[in-house]
N, C-alpha and C positions, 0 to 999 in steps of 0.2 A: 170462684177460685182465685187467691193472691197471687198476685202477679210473684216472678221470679227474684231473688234476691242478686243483688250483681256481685259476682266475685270482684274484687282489687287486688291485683298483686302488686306488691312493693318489691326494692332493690335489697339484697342484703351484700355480705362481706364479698363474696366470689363471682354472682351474678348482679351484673345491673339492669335495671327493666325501664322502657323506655314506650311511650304512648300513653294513654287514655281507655286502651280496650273498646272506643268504639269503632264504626267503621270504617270513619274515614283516617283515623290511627289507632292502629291493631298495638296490641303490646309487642315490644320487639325486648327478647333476653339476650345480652350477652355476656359473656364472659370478662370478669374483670382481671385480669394481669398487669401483676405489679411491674413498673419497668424499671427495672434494675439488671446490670449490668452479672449479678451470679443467677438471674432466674431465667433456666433453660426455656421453661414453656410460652409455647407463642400460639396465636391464635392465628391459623390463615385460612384461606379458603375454601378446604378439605377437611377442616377441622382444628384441634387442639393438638401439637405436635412437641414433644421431646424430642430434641436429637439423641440419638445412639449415643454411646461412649466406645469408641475404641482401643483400646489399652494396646504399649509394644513396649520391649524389652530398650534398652539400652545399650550400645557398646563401649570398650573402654574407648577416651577418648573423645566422645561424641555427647552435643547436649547438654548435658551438666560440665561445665568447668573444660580447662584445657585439654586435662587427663586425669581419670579416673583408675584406683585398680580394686572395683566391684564391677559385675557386671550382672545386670538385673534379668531375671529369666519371666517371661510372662506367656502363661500357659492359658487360652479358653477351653476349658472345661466343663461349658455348658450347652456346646455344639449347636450354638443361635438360639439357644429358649430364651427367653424373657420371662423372670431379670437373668442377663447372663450372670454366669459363675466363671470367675479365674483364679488360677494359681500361680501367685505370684513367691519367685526365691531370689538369691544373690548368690553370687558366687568370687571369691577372694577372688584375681587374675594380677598379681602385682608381675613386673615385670623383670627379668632377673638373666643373669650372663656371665660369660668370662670372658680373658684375654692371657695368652702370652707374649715371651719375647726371646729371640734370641739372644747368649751372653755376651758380656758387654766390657771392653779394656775399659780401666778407669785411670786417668793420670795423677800423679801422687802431687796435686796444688790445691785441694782442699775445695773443691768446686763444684757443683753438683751437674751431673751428665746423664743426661736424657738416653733412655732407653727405646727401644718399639714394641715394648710392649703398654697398648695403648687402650682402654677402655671407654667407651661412650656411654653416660646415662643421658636415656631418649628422651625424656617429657619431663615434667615439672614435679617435685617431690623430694623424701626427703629417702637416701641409700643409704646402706650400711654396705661399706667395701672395705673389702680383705685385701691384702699386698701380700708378696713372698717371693723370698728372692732368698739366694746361698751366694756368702761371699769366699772369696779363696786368693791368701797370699804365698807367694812361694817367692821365698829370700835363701841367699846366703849372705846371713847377716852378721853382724860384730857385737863387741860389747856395745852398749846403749841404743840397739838400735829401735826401733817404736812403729808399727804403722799399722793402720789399721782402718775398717772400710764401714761406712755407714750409708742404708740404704732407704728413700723414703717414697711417700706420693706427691706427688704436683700436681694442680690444675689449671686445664688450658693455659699450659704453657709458662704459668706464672706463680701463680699462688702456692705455694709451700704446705699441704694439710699437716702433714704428721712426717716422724724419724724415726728409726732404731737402726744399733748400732748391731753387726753383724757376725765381724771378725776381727780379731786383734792379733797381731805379730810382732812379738817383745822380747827383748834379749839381752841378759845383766851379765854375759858371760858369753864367749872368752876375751878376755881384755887384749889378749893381745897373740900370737900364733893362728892357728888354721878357723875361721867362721864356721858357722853349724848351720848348715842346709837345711830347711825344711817349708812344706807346704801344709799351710794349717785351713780348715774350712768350718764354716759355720753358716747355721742357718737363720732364720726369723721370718716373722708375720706380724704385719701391725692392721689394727683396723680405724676406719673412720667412717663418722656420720658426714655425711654430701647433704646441703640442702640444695635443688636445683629451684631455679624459675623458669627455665625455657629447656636447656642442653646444658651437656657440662662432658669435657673427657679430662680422664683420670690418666697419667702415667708412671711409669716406675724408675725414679733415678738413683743415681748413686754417686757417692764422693768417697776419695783416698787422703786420708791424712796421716802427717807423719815425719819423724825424721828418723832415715837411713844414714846411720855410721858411716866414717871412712873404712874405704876396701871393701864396700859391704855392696850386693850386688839385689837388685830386686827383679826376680824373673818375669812374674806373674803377677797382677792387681784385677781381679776380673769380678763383675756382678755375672750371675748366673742363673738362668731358670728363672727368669723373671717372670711373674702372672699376676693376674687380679681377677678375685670373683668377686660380682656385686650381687644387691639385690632391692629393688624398691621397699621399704618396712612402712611409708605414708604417704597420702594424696599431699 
């Protein structure tokens, strides 16, 4: 009878094979793993092991960037089978607000005067904000007399965004005998794009321009109903 033919096993791409096959060195296989820094699988002493992957939502805010206004929804949906299964959405959350103010005397020096009605955008991004304000003059005025009120936004405190003019009180008559009494009102809205980096507050001022005739009386210069609504439109 011939004797036995001897197996050899060699090394290939995934397994490496290590001995002789005889007895005093047995073949030893093992696993070859590439070591690289994206390759999850590892070889330890229980076996051949994948970490898990655990998925979570995000808030605004948090993780990505200063502040965000998505917020990612992440749903397992395969209640621990393996491979898990999730459902992953988004959901717009941009961040958005008002403010008022009480009205406001304006002095007729052409200057601009800060109101309390005051709005804060909170995080980093780009707003679209609305103003609105009613201006209101009440004169007993003469021939030539002119004034009138413009009302705008400023930023912390300084920066001038935007203007519009409100109400005007004009008078080419009477030149001369008894002045014509009256209280005229007008309203407006203007908008602006706010880029922020960090914070930013927005407020609502106003200025009186003008010249009042001789004998000519100005009872009233008043900004009124002052508000602002904003609203986040970008990260």
């Amino acid at each position: 009878m011939p004797p036995p033919q001897r197996t050899t096993i060699v090394s290939s791409d995934c397994i490496e094979v290590t001995g002789t096959g005889d007895p005093a060195t047995p073949y030893q296989l093992e696993p070859v793993v590439e070591q690289d820094e994206c390759n999850a699988l590892a070889c330890t002493e229980n076996g051949l092991r994948v970490p898990r992957t655990e998925l979570a939502g995000i808030d605004r805010g948090a993780n990505i960037g200063p502040a965000r206004s998505v917020d990612i929804d992440v749903t397992e949906s395969g209640t621990g089978d393996c491979p898990d299964t999730w459902t992953i959405g988004a959901r717009l959350t941009p961040v958005y607000g008002r403010a008022g103010g009480q009205d406001r005397t304006l002095p007729l020096n052409g200057e601009w005067t800060a109101t309390d009605c005051v709005a804060t955008l909170p995080e980093p991004g780009v707003y679209q904000v609305t103003a609105m304000a009613v201006g209101q003059i009440c004169a007993t005025a003469r021939y030539s007399t002119n004034v009138w009120i413009t009302f705008g936004v400023q930023r912390d405190g300084t920066g001038f965004l935007f203007g519009s003019g409100l109400v005007q009180h004009q008078y080419g008559f009477p030149a001369a005998g008894n002045g014509y009494q009256a209280c005229h009102t007008g309203q407006g809205s203007i908008t602006a794009y706010v880029v922020v980096g960090d914070q930013a507050n927005v407020r609502v001022v106003g200025r009186a321009n003008g010249r009042v005739a001789a004998d000519s009386t100005v009872q009233s210069l008043r900004l009124r109903a002052p508000r602002i609504s904003w609203h986040k439109i970008s990260d």
